[in-house]
N, C-alpha and C positions, 0 to 999 in steps of 0.2 A: 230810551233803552240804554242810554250810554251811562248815565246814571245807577238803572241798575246794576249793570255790570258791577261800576265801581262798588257800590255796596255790596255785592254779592263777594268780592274779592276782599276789600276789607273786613267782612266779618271770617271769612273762612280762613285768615291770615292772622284774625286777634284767637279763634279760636284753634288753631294747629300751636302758636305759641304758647296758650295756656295748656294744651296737652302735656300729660305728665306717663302715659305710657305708648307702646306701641301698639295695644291693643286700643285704645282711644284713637290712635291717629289712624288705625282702618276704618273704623268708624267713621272719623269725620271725609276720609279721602271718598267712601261709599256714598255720603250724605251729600256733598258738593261736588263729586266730579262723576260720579255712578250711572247707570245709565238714566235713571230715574232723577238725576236734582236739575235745578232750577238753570244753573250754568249751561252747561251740553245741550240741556233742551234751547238754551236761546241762539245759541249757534245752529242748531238744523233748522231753526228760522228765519236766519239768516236770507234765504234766499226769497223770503216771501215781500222784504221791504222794499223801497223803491231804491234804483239803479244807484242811485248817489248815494244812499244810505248801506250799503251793503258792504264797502271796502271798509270803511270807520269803524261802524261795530263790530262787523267780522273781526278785524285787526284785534279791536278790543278787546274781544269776547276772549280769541286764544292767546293775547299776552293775559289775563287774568288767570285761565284755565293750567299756563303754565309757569306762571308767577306761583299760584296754590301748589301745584304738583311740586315746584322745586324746595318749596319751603317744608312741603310735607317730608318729601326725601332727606333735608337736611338736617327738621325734628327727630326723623327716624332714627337715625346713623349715630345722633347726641344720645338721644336713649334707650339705643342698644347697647351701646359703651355703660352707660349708669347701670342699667340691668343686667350685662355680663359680669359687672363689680361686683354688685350686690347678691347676683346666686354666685357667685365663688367665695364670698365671704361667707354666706348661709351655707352654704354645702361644705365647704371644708373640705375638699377634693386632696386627695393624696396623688399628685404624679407621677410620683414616682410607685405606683404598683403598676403590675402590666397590665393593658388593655385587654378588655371585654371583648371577642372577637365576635362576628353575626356568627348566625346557628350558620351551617353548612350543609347541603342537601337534606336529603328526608326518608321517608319509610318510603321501603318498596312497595309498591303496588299489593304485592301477597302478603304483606306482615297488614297494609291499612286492613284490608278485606279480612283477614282473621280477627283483626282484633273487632271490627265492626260486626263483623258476628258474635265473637265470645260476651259483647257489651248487651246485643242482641237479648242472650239467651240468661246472661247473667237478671236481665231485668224482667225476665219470667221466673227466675227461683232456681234457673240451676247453678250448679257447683261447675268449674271448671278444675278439668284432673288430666293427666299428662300418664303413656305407658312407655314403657322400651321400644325402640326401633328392630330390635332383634328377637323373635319370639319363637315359641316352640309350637311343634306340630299339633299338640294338645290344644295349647288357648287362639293359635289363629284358624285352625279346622275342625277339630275333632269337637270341643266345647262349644264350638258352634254351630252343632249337628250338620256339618259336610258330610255327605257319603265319602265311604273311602276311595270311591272311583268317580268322583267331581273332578270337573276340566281344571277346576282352580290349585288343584293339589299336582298338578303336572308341571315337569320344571321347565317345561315351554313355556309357564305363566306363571312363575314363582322363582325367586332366586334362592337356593336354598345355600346354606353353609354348611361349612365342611366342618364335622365333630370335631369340640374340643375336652382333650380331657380335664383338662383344667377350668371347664366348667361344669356340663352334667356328666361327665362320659360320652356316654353313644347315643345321648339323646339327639334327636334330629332338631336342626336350629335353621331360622330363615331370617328375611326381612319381614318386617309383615308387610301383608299387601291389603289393609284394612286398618283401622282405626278399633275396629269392633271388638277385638281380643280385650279391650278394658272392659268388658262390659261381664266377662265374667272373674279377671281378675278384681273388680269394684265389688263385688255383690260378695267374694270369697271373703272382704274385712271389713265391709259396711253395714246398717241395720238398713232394714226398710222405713220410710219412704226412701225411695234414691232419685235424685235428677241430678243428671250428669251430661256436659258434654267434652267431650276428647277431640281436642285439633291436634294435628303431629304429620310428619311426613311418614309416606308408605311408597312399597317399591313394585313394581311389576315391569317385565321385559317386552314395553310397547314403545315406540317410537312413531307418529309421525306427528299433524297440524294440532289433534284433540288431544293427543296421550304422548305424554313422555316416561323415562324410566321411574323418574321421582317425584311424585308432588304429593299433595296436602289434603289430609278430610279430615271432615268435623262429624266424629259419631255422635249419635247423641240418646241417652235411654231415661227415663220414666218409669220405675218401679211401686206400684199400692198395694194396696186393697180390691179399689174399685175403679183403675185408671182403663178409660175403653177408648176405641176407635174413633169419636166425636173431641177427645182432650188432646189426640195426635193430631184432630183438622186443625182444631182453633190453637193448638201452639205454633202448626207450619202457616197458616194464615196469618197471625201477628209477626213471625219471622219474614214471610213474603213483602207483604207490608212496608215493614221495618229497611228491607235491604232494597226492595224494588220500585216502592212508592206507595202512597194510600190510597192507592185506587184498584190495586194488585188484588185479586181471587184466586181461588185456590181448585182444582178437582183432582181428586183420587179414583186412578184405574187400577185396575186387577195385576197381577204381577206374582213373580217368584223369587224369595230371596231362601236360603235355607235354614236362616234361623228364627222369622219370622213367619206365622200364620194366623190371620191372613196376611198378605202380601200387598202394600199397594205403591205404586210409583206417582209422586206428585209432579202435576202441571201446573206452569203459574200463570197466568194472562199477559200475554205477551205488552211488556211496556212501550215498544216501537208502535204499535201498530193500536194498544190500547183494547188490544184483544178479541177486533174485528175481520184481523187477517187482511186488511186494505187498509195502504198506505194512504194518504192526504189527497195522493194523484189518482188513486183508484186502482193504484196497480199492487200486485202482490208482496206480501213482507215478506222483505229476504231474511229476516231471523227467525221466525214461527213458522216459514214455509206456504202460509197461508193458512194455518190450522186456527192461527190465533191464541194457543197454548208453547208454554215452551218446558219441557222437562225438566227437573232440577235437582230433583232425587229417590232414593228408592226409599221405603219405611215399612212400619208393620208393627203387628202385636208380635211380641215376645213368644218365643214357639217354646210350648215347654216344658221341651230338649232340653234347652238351654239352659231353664231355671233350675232344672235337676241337676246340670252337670257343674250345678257351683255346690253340690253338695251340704249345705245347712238347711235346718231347719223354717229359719226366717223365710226363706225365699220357696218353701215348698213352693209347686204350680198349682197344688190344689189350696194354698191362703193367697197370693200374691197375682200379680199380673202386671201388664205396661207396654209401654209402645219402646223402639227403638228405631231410628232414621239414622242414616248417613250422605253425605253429599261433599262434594270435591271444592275446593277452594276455590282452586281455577276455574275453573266450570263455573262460580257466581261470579267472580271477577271477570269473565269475557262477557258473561250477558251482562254485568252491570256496567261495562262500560266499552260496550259495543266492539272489541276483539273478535277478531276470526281465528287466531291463530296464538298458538299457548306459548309455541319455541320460543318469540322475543322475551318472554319474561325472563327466561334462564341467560338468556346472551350479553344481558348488564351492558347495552344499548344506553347512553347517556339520555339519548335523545329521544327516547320512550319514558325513559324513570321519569325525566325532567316533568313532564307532562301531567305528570301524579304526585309530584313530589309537596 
């Protein structure tokens, strides 16, 4: 055995000398000292020889193991030196410009999840389109056939502004508290077919764990020919999908919006729970409540109110129709990634961003 040794050490010693890179000399360090070579394995053998023979070889075994280890460390170290020459001769590095610095943190949590949806929706065929934060009483109520005595028009739940005359006069101006006002400013300069969807901030005076003053939806509208209630399933199913997982389903209940009819609010299958309403333990899902659905937004065919009150041709109600959905940014950002509570996102918490970043 002592033999071997010696052979096993002289070849791995003529072969780390003829090594000519660093990526050869892992190579051969893997091939002779690896868990797997010839060497290491006669050393765990070691114990199986007779008493007398066990100090010799042994001995043997690791002066050979680290005779090859120090010669490999010392190939290494020569032709690291040769190959730091050679890529700075090939590179041609200029020093003297200033350094590259690393990227430094990342998107917030609400810029990933919008743009993950706008990517979404762009790869079903819509257009993404942007409106004003400040709108009138006309395109955020009136064109969207609100009664004139809807809760939504009360400045308990609408911040409204004070006239300027140096914009309409005495026309009434607000935040909007919807994304949906595009949908009739879009269709007043667009031809039909329209797919669109609107992400933007909107305001309403709610504060607590689900609602704050200011956050984020994504409208979204489908105008044809012949777009019906079956094109509104299979686009919020490919979005479900897409944002919740491919295992995600979809059901539509009955509902009121006021410029949609019919009206329906979609559910998605709950992804904790896999849309059985039982956890793994058997006990109830604390997200779906045990329903096994989780709510996500409100939708509906185009009521048409609406499509009249964009006043063209194009968009009669009686040639045209489509679906329109809305749904809250935050609102998919806490189910997608298991949030109870919306306020950290505004608080610019290090140590929550970090998490997403």
């Amino acid at each position: 055995m002592q033999e071997r040794i010696a052979e096993l050490r002289a070849a791995g010693e003529a072969a780390v000398a003829a090594a000519t890179t660093t990526d050869e000399l892992e190579e051969l360090r893997v091939a002779h000292l690896g868990r797997k070579a010839e060497l290491p394995n006669l050393l765990r053998d070691v114990s199986k020889l007779e008493p007398a023979e066990r100090g010799i070889v042994g001995k043997a075994a690791n002066q050979a193991r680290q005779a090859l280890q120090a010669a490999i460390d010392a190939r290494v170290a020569e032709l690291k030196a040769s190959e730091l020459d050679a890529q700075l001769i090939a590179d041609r590095v200029d020093i003297t410009l200033p350094g590259k610095a690393e990227p430094v943190g990342g998107l917030h949590l609400l810029t990933r999840v919008r743009r993950d949806i706008e990517d979404i929706f762009l790869g079903l065929g819509f257009d993404i389109v942007e409106g004003p934060e400040t709108e009138t009483v006309h395109y955020n109520f009136d064109a969207l056939n609100h009664a004139e005595n809807h809760p939504a028009r009360d400045r308990a739940d609408t911040f409204y502004l004070a006239p300027s005359p140096h914009l309409d006069g005495d026309v009434q101006r607000l935040l909007r508290t919807h994304t949906s006002p595009m949908q009739v400013r879009h269709m007043e300069r667009a031809e039909p077919p329209v797919a669109i969807v609107v992400p933007g901030r909107v305001y309403r005076p709610d504060s607590d764990a689900t609602h704050t003053p200011q956050f984020h939806q994504v409208e979204g509208l489908w105008i044809d020919t012949d777009t019906t209630l079956a094109d509104l399933k299979g686009v919020l199913l490919s979005f479900a999908r897409a944002i919740f997982g491919p295992d995600r389903e979809i059901r539509l209940r009955p509902h009121f919006f006021p410029f949609t009819e019919p009206s329906v609010e979609i559910d998605v299958s709950c992804h904790l729970c896999g849309g059985t309403g039982t956890l793994k333990d058997r006990s109830r899902c604390p997200l779906c409540k045990g329903t096994g659905w989780i709510e996500i937004l409100g939708s509906g065919m185009v009521d048409p109110n609406v499509l009249a009150a964009v006043g063209r041709p194009e968009f009669d109600p009686e040639k045209v129709q489509g679906f329109a959905f809305g749904m809250g940014i935050e609102r998919i950002a806490m189910l997608r990634y298991g949030l109870s509570d919306l306020r950290p996102l505004y608080e610019n918490d290090v140590r929550l961003l970090e998490q997403y970043a």
